[in-house]
N, C-alpha and C positions, 0 to 999 in steps of 0.2 A: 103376066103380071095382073094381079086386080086391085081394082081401085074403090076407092069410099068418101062419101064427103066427108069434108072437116066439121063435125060438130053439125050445127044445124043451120049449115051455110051450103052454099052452091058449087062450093069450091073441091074439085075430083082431085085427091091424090092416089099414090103409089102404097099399095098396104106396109109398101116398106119406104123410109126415108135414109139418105147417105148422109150421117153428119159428117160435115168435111172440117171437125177440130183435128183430124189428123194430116190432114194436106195445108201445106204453107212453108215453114223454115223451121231447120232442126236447129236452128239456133236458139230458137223459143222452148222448143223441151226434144230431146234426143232423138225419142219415139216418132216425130212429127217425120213425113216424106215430103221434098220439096217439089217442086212446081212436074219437073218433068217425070219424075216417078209416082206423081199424082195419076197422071193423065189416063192410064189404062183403066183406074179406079172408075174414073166420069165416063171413061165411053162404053166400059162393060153396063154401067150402071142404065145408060141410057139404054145399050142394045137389048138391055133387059124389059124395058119400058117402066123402069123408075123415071118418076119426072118431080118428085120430092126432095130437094137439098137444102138440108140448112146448115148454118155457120155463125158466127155472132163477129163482134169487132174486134175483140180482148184474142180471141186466136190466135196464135201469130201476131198478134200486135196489128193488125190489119193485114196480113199478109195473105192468109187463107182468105180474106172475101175477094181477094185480087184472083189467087190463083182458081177460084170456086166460078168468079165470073170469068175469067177466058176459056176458061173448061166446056162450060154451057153455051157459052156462047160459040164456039168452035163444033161442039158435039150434038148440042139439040135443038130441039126449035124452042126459042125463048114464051112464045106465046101458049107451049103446052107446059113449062115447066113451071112449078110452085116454089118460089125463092125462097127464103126463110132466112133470117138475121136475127141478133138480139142486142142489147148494150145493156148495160149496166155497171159492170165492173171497170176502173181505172184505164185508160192508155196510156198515162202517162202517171208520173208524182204530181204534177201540178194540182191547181185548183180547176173546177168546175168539167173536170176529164171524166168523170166517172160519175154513177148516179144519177137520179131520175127527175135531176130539176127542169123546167120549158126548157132552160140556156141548153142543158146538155142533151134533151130528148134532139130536139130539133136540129143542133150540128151535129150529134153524134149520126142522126139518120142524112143530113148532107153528104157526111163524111164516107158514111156506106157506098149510099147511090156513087159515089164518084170512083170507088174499090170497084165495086162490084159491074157498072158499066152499064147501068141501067137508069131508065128513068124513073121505075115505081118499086118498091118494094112489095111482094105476095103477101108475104109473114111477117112483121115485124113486130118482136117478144119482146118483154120485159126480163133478163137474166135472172133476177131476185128482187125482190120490192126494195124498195129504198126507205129504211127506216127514219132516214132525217128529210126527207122532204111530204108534204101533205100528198095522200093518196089525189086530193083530188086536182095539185099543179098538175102533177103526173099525166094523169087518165086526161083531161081538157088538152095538155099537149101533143098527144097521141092522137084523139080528135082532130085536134087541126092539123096535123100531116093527113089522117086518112081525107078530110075534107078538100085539101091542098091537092089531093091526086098522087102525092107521096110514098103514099103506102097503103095496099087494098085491105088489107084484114090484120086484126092484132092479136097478138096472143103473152098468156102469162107462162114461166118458169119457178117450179120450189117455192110452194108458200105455203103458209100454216091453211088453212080451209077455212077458217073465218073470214081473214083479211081479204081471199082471193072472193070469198061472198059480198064480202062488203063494197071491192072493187065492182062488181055485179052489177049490182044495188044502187051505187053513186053514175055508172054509165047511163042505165034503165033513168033514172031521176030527174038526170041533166039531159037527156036526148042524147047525147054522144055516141062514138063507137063502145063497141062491147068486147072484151073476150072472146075469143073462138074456139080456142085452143089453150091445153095447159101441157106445157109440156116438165115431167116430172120426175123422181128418181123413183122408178117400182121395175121390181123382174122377181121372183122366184125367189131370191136369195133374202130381198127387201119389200115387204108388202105391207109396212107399216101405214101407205096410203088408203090400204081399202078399208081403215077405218074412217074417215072424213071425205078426204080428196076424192077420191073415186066414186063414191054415191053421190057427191054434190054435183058432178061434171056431168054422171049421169041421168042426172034429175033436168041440168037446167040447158043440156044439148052440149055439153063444151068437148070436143074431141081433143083425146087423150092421145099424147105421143113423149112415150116415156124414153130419156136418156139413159144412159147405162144397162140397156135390157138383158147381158149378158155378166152384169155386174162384173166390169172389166175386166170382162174374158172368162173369170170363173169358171160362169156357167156352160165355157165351150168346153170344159171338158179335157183340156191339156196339161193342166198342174197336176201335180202328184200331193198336192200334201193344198192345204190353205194359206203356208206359209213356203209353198214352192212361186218362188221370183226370178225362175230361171227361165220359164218356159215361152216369154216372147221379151221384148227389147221393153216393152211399156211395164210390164212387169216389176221388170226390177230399177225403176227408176219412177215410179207412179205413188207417188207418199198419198195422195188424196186417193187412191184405191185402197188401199192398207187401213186406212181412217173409218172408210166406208165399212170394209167388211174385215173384223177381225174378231166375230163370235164362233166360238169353235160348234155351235152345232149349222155354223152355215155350211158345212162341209157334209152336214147328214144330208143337204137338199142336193147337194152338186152327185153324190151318190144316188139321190133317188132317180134326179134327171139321166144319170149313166145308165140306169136300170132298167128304164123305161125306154130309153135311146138303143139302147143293147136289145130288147125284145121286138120293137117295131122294126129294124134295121136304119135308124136313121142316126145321125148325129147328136152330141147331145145340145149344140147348139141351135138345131131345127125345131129338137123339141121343147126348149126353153123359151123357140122365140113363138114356136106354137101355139104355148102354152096362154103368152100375149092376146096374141091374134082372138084368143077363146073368151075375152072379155069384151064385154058391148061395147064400153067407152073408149077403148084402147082403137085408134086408127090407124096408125102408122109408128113400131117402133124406129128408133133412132138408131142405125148401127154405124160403129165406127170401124172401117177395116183399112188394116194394114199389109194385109194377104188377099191376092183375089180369091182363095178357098173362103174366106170370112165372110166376103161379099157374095157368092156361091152358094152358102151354107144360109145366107139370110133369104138371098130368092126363092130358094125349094122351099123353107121352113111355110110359106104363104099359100103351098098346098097339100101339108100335113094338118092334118085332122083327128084333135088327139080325141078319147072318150073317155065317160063319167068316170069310169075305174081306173084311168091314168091320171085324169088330174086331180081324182084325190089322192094316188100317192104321190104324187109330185107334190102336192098343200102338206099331206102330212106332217113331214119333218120341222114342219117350221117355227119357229120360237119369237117371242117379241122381241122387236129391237126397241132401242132408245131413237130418235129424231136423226137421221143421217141425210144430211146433200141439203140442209138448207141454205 
């Protein structure tokens, strides 16, 4: 495995990170594996020398940062691993559950710490800015968890490039914690980021670690058609993937990755997540696997090295999208 700091911080990750929204209770969505069909996932991951996991609260409804923390805590040593959480979205119907007010920053990350079985948080992200509470309640309560000893480092999720500048801007002002990390929706399929997102993160040091890098599987290269929902269990029960990608020339790129994967002799999800890896800002993508081959396919991909004449036909095909994963 190799590793890289987050942004322009001290902090050594795994060039690949295991989101564990797939590990928790398939009572929350079908696709999800429960606690003991998790466990091969953490420990190949570990023997691999990934020490990068994240997860958020909204998972499982908390049940993924449970099963995330006895995983690591059973398989690695907690003092090499980089935790990663987020909140923003609902746990509940009630009031003040969901959202980036002090009340809910602050017990949502109680609420962590006691899932996950730890004292501090590594990561602790914003899921989406909260458009009804002031950018700057938010970021001051964030502060005082990092000040509290709560949480070492923050990071943001899906935001327009302005607002995620302007959070920048109001940290840098007020002394506060900063940003470290943005983790965001970009892969091959979707690159509508490196018009804003991507030059600002890499201007102002923020390491990039993009969700969906295989644009829910697409990019691996198993569907037959763009509207083939056969070829794994998340497939065909994944309406927010469908949302995501439903432009017919996303399917000229998932050809070109075949193309390109077919001549090198590698997979086409080695070289999609390759492809990643090939950008400065990009630290660690986010993979989700539900097969140890997916987790397999993401380790090697971290020493494929693609060149100038692969990855522009791998860019070629690609057409503008409209705003997706905010």
């Amino acid at each position: 495995m190799k590793y890289a700091n987050l942004g322009h911080t001290g902090l050594k990750v795994s060039r690949i990170c295991l989101g564990c929204m797939s590990y928790g209770t398939p009572s929350w969505r079908p696709w999800v594996l429960d606690e003991a069909a998790s466990q091969p996932f953490f420990q190949r991951a570990v023997e691999a020398g990934i020490n990068f996991f994240d997860t958020a609260n909204m998972y499982s409804l908390g049940v993924s940062e449970e099963v995330t923390g006895r995983a690591l805590r059973k398989y690695a040593r907690m003092e090499e691993v980089v935790l990663a959480t987020k909140l923003y979205f609902p746990m509940t119907d009630g009031p003040n559950m969901g959202g980036l007010s002090r009340k809910n920053v602050v017990q949502a990350c109680e609420a962590s710490l006691k899932r996950l079985g730890v004292e501090t948080i590594d990561l602790y992200q914003i899921h989406r800015m909260d458009p009804e509470t002031p950018l700057e309640e938010t970021l001051a309560a964030l502060d005082q968890l990092v000040r509290q000893g709560k949480v070492r480092y923050i990071g943001a999720s899906s935001s327009a490039a302005w607002r995620f500048s302007k959070a920048l801007s109001l940290s840098e002002r007020n002394g506060w914690a900063r940003f470290v990390s943005m983790q965001n929706h970009y892969n091959l399929v979707y690159r509508e980021e490196e018009r804003e997102m991507m030059p600002l993160c890499e201007a102002e040091g923020i390491g990039v670690i993009p969700w969906s890098p295989l644009a829910r599987g697409l990019l691996a290269g198993t569907r037959k058609s763009l509207d083939d929902k056969q070829a794994t269990a998340r497939a065909g029960s994944d309406a927010f993937a469908t949302a995501l990608y439903d432009n017919p020339h996303d399917w000229d790129v998932v050809e070109a990755v075949k193309k390109v994967a077919a001549a090198r002799g590698n997979t086409p999800a080695e070289v999609s997540l390759a492809w990643l890896h090939s950008k400065p800002a990009v630290v660690a993508p986010i993979i989700g696997a539900t097969k140890l081959e997916h987790l397999e396919a993401a380790i090697r991909s971290v020493d494929v090295a693609l060149g100038a004449d692969e990855v522009k036909a791998l860019e070629a095909p690609y057409q503008p999208h409209a705003v997706r994963g905010m």
